[in-house]
C-alpha positions in Angstrom: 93.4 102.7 146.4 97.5 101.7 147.0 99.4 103.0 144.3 101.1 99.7 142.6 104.3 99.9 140.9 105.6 97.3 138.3 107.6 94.8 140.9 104.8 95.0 143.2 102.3 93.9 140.3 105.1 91.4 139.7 105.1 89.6 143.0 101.4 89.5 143.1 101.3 87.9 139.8 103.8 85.7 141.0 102.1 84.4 144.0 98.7 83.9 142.2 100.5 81.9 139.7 102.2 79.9 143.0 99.2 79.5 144.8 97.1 77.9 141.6 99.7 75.4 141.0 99.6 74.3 144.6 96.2 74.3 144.6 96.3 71.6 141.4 94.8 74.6 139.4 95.0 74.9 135.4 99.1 74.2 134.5 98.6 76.5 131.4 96.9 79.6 133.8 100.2 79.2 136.2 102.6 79.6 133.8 100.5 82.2 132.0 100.6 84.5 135.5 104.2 83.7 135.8 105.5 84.6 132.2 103.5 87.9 132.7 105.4 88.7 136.3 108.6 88.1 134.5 107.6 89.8 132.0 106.6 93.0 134.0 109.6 92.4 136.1 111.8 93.0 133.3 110.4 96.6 132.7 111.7 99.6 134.8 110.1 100.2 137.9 107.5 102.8 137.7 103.9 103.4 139.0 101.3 101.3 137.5 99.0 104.2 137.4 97.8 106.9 140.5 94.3 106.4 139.6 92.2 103.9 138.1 91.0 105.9 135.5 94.2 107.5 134.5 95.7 104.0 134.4 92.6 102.7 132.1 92.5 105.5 129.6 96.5 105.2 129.1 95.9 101.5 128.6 93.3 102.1 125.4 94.8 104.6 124.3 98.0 101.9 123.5 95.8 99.8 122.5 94.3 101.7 119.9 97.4 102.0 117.9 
């Protein structure tokens, strides 16, 4: 599995939220995917996570709190 970093995650958010506009997809789900690109655009560049479950665990562990 690629490690992904933050801009990556970005652009692919970005280009989902492209291509379902184009494709005359849901107008709220677009815009949803492209406020969350910019959002994760706007935080430092860093890896996502190196594994999945490293990654996962972090992410509930935030979420706990």
């Amino acid at each position: 599995m690629p490690v992904l970093d933050t801009r990556a995650v970005a652009g692919l958010l970005r280009e989902y939220a492209q291509r379902t506009a184009l494709r005359g997809g849901n107008p709220y789900r677009a815009r949803a995917y492209s406020r969350a690109a910019d959002s994760l655009a706007a935080l430092p560049t860093r890896s996502m996570c190196s594994s999945p479950r490293t990654g996962l665990s972090r992410f509930r562990a935030s979420a706990r709190l």
